[in-house]
N, C-alpha and C positions, 0 to 999 in steps of 0.2 A: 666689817660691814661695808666699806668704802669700796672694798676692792670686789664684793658680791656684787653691790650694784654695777659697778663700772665694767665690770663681765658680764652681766645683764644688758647694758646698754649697746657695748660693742655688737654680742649676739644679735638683736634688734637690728642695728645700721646694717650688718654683712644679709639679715636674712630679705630685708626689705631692697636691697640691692639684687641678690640674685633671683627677685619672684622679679623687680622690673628689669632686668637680663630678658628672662622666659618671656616675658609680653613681645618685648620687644622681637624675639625669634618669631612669634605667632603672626606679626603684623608684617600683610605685603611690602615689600621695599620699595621706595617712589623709582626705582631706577628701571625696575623689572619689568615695570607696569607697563603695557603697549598705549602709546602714546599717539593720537589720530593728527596726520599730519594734513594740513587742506593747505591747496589753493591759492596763493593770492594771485588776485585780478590790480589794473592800474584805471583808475578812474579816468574816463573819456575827456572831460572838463579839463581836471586839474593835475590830474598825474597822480595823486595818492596812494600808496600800495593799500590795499585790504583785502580779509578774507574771504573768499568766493561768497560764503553765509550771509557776511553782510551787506553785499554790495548789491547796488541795483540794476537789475538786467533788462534792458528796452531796447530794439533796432539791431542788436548784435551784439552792443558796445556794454559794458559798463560804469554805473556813475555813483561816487559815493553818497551824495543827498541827492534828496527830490527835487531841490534845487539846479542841481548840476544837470539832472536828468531833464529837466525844461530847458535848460541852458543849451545843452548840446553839446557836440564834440567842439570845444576852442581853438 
């Protein structure tokens, strides 16, 4: 009876291993994925590297706060 179950349970563990194997084949790779490269801009004020997105653009220049953007080029 010990040795029925314990065939039982191995079968279980191999078959639950090779369904997440298959997932895993189905799911895009993070490596594949095209990956959007932006931009960075250097803040007028302070010199800060940031993303073109976040950065604020007044006069030509830009500035990482709203602050810096009142402030001006330093």
């Amino acid at each position: 009876m010990g040795k029925i179950l314990l065939l039982i349970i191995i079968s279980l563990v191999v078959y639950a291993m090779i369904r997440n194997y298959q997932r895993s084949l189905n799911k895009p790779s993070g490596t594949s994925r095209e990956q959007t490269v932006e931009d960075m801009v250097k803040c007028a004020h302070c010199g800060v590297n940031l993303p073109r997105s976040e950065a604020i653009y007044s006069g030509g220049e830009f500035f990482c706060t709203p602050e810096h953007k009142q402030l001006g080029r330093k």
